[in-house]
C-alpha positions as CSV (number, residue, x, y, z in Angstrom):
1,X,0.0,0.0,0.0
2,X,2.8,2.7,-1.3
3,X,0.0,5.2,-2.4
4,X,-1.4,4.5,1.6
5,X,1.9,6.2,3.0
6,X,1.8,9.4,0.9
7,X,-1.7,9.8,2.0
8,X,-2.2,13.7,3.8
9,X,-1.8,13.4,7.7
10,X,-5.2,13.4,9.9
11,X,-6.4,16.4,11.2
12,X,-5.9,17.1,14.9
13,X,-9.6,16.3,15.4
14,X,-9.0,12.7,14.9
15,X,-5.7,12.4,16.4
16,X,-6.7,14.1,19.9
17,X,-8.3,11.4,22.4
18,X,-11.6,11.1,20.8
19,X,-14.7,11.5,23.0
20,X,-16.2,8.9,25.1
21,X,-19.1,6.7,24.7
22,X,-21.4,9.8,24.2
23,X,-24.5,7.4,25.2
24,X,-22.7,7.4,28.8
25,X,-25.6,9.0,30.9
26,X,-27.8,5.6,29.8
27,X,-25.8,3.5,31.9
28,X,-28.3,3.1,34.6
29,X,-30.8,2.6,31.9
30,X,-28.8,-0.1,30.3
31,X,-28.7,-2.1,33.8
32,X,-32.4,-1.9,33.8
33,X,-33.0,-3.5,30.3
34,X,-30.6,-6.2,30.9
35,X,-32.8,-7.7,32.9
36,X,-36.6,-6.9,30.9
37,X,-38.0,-9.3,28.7
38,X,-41.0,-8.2,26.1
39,X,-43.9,-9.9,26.0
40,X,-44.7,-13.1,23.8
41,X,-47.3,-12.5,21.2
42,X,-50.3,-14.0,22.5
43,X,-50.6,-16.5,19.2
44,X,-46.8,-16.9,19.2
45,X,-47.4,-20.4,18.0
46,X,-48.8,-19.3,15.0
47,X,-45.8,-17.8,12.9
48,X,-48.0,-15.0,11.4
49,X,-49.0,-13.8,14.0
50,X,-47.6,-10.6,15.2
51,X,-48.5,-7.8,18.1
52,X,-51.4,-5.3,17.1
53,X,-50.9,-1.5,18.0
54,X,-52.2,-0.5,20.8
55,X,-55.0,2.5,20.9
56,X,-53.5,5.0,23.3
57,X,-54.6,4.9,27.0
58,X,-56.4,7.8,27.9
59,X,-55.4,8.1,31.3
60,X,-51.4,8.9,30.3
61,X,-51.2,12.7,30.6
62,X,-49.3,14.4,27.8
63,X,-45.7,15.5,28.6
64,X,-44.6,18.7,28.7
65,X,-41.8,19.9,26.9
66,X,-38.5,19.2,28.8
67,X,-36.8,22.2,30.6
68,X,-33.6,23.3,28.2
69,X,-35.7,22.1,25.0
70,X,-34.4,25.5,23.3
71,X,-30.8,24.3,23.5
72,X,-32.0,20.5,22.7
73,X,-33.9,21.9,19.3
74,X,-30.5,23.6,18.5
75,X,-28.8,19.6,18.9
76,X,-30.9,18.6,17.0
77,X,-31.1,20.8,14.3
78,X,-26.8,20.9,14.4
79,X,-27.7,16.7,14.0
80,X,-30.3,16.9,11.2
81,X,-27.4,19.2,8.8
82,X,-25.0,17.3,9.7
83,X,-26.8,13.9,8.4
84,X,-27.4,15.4,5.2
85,X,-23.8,17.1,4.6
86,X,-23.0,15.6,1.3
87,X,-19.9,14.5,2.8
88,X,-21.7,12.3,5.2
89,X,-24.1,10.9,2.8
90,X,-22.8,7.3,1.1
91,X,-24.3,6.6,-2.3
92,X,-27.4,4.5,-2.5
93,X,-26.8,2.8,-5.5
94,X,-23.2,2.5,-5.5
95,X,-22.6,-1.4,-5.9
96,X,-24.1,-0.7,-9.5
97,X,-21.7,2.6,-9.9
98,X,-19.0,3.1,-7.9
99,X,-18.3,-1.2,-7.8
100,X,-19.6,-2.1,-10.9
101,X,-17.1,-5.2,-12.3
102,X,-15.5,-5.4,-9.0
103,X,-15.2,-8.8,-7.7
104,X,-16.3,-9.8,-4.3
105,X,-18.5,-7.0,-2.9
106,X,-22.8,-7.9,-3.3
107,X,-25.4,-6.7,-1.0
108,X,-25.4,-10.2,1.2
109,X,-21.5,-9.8,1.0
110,X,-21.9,-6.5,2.4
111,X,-24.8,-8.0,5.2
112,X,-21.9,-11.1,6.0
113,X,-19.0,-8.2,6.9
114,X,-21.9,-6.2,9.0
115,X,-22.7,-9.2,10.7
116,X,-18.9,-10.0,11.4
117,X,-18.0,-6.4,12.2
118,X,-21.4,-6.4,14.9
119,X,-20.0,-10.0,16.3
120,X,-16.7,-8.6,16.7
121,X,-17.4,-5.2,18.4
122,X,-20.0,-7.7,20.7
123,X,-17.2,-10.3,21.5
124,X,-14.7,-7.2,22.4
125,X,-17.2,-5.5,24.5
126,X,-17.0,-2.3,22.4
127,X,-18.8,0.9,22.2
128,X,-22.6,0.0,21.5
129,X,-22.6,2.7,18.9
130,X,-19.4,0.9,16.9
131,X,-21.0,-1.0,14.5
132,X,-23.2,1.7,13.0
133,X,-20.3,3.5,12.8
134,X,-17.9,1.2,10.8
135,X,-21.0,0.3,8.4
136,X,-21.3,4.2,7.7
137,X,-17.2,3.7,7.2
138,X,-17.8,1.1,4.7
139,X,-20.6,2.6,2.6
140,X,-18.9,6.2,2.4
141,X,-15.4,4.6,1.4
142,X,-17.1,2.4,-1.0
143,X,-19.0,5.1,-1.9
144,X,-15.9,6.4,-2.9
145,X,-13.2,4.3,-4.3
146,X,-13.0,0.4,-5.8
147,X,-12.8,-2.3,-3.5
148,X,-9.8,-3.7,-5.1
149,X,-8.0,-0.1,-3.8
150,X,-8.1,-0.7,-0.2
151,X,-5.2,-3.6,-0.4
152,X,-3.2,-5.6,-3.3
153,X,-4.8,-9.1,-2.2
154,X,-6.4,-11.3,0.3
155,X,-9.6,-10.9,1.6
156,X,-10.6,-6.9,0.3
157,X,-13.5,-6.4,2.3
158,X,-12.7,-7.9,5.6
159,X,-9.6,-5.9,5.1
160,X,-11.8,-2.8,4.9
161,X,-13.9,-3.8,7.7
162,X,-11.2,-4.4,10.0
163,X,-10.5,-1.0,9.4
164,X,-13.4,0.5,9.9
165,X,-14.0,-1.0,13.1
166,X,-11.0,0.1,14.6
167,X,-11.6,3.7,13.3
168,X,-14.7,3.2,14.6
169,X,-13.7,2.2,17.8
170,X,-11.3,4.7,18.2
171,X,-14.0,7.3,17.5
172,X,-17.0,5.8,20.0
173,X,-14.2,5.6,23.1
174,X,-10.4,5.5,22.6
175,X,-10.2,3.8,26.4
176,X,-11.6,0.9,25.1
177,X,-8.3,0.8,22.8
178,X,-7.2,-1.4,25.7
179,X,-9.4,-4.2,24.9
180,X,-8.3,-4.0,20.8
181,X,-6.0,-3.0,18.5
182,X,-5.0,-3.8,14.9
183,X,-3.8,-7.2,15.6
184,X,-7.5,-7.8,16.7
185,X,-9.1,-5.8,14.0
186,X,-7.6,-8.3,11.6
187,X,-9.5,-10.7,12.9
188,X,-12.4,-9.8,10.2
189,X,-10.4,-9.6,7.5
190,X,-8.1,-12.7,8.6
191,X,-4.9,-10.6,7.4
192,X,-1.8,-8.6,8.9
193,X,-2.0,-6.2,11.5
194,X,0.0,-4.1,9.1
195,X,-2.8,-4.7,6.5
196,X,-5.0,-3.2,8.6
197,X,-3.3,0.1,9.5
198,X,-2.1,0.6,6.4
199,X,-6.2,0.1,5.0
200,X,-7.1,2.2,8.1
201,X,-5.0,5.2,6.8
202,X,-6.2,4.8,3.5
203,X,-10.1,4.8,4.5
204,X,-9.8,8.3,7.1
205,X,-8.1,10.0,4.7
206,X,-10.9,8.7,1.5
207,X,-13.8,9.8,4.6
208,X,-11.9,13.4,4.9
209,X,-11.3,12.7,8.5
210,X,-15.0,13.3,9.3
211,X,-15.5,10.7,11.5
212,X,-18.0,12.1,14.1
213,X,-21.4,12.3,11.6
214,X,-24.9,10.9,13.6
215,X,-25.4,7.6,12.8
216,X,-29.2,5.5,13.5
217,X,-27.8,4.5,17.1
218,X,-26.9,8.2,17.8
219,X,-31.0,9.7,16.6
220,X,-32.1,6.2,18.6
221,X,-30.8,7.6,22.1
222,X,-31.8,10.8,20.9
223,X,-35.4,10.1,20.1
224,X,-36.3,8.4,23.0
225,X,-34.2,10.4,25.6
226,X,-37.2,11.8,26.9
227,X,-38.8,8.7,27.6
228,X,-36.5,6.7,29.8
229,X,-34.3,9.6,31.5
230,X,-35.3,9.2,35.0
231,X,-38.2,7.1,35.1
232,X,-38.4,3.2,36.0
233,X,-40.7,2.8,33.5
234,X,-39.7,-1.0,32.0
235,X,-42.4,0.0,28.5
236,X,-40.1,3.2,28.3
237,X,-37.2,0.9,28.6
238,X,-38.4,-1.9,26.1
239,X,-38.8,0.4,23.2
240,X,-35.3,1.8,23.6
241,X,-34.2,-1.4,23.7
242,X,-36.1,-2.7,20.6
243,X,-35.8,0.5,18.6
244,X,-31.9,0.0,19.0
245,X,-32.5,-3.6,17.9
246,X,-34.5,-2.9,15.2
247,X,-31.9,-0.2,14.1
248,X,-29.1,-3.0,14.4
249,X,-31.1,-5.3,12.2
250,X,-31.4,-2.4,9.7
251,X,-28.0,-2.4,8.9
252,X,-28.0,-5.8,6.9
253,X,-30.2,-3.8,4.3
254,X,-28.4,-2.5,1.6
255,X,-31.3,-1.2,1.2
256,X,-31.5,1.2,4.2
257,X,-28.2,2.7,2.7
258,X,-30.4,4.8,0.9
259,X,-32.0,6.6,4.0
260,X,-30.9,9.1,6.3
261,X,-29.7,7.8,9.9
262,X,-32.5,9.8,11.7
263,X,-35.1,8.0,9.0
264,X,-33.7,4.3,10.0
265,X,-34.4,5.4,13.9
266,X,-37.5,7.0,13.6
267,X,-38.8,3.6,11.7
268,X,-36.7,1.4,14.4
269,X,-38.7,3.8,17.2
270,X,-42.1,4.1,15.7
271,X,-41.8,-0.4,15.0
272,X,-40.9,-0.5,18.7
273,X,-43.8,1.6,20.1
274,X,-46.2,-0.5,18.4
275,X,-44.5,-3.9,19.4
276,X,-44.6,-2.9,23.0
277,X,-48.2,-1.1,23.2
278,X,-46.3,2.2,24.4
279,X,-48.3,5.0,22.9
280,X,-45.8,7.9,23.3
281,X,-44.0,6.2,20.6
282,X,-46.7,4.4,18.4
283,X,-47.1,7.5,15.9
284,X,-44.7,9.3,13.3
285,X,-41.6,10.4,15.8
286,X,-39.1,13.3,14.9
287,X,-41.3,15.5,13.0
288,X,-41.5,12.5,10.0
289,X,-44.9,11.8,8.5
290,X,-45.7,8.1,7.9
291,X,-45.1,8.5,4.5
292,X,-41.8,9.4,4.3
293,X,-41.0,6.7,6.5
294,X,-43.0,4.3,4.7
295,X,-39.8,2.7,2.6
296,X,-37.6,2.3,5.2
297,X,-40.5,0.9,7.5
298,X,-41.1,-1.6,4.6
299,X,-37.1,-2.3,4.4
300,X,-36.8,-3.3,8.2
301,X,-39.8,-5.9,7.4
302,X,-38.0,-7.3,4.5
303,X,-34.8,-8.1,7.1
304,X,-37.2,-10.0,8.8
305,X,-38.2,-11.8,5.6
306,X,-38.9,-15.5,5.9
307,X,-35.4,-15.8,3.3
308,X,-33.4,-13.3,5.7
309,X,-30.4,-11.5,4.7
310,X,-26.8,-13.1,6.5
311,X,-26.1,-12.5,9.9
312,X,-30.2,-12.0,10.8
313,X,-29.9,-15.3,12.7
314,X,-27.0,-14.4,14.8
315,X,-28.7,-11.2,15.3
316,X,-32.3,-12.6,16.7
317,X,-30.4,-15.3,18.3
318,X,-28.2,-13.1,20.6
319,X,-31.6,-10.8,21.1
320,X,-33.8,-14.1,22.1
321,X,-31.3,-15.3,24.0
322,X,-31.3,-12.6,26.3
323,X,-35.0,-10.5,25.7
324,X,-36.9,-13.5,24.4
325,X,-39.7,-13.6,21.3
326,X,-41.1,-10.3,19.2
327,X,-43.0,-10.4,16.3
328,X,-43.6,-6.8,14.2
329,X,-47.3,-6.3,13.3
330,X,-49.1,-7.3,10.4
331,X,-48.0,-4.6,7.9
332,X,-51.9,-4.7,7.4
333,X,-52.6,-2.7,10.6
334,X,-50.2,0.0,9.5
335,X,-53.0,1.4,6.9
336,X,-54.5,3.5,9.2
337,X,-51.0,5.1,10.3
338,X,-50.8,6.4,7.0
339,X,-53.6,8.2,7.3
């Protein structure tokens, strides 16, 4: 990788310690969810059956908006411009353009390295937010440049995801650098630890060193602040839990490459609302109409296909294992959403 070491050096921005986890404050939250489990479906014998949305009690009083909302809407909006910056924003089509005749790079060899990258960042104990991260890594550089440019042979794109998640990584909490480093990272890629750096150069300096754009995890946290900061409320907790699920899931779609971050998690929130029977969340959430989340809605079904995409059954696996059944309703009983 010669044309790697004459690449232009990082900004200070990546090189200082990078911020941590900025998902810290859920901590207490995230002891609480360990421990729920949703509810079954009550027909969970009968494989179409799914969870109906629940009408809204009337009894739950509306919530008022939070004190320092001024300076939250100014987040917010500073979040929103910085999803769309065109530098942020990977190119939905761009297996056809950008890869077209390059070996080794499909939409379920894509799913397979998200899959692998999610395993690994599990296994490691990294940031929860790491995953999303390194996908958005992937789809910009590939966005970007050939395959075949990140490295002279071996396995391309575990190369490039190796990468990724230690950029990533490095990004979402440089303390965790402890627990990995490149000779980890090449785990994915089964390659050199050199490999990896040298790929790792390559891909911050292709992304511009702008490596701290929102990602679906980020608008997640964001979207449902409101409704588990400070309450022991275990329906609050269960839609967090599921939207960032949901959101994870997401990721295998090539499909959802196409959408903005903030789109993927108000699908992943509004899905959850309606899975648990929390009404705060069963409607349009973040200022989106049902329409225009009405493709990405429709992608996060298809991942839960009856052929799924790779890495969905390591996925619901790890989420059973631990939270137990859910089943999305009948996209049926979404007509009247779209009302």
């Amino acid at each position: 990788m010669a044309a790697a070491d004459n690449l232009s050096m990082p900004s200070m921005e990546f090189l200082a310690p990078s911020r941590q986890d900025g998902e810290a404050d859920m901590d207490d939250i995230v002891q609480l969810t360990r421990s729920i489990r949703l509810r079954s479906p009550s027909d969970a014998a009968d494989a179409t059956t799914a969870v109906k949305a629940a009408s809204p009690p009337p009894s739950r009083p509306k919530r008022k908006p939070p004190q320092g909302w001024e300076y939250e809407a100014s987040i917010e909006a500073t979040l929103r411009a910085t999803e769309r910056h065109p530098a942020e924003r990977p190119s939905p089509d761009y297996l056809r353009d950008t890869q077209a005749g390059e070996e080794g790079i499909t939409a379920a060899a894509r799913a397979e390295l998200v899959d692998a990258m999610t395993d690994f960042s599990r296994h490691y104990r990294l940031a929860p937010g790491t995953p999303h991260r390194a996908a958005a890594f992937v789809d910009r550089f590939l966005s970007a440049r050939k395959l075949g440019a990140i490295a002279a042979g071996g396995d391309k794109l575990g190369i490039l995801g190796g990468a990724a998640v230690l950029a990533a990584a490095k990004y979402e909490d440089r303390l965790l650098l402890h627990l990995i480093g490149a000779r980890q990272a090449a785990e994915i890629g089964e390659c050199s630890r050199r490999e990896v750096l040298a790929a790792e150069r390559q891909l911050v300096a292709v992304l511009g060193y702008r490596l701290g754009g929102p990602t679906a995890y980020t608008f997640v946290d964001h979207f449902t602040r409101h409704i588990v900061e400070g309450e022991e409320d275990e329906e609050a907790a269960a839609v967090w839990l599921l939207a960032h699920h949901l959101a994870d899931m997401a990721l295998l779609s090539y499909r959802c490459v196409a959408f903005l971050p903030s789109v993927v998690a108000a699908s992943a929130v509004l899905l959850a609302g309606l899975v648990v029977g929390y009404p705060e969340m069963a409607a349009p959430v973040a200022g989106y109409t049902m329409e225009e989340l009405s493709e990405c809605v429709d992608a996060i079904y298809d991942v839960h296909a009856s052929e799924p995409l790779p890495g969905f059954g390591r996925m619901m696996a790890h989420w059973e294992a631990t939270h137990g059944r859910y089943s999305l309703p009948p996209q049926s009983t979404l007509a009247d959403l779209y009302c």
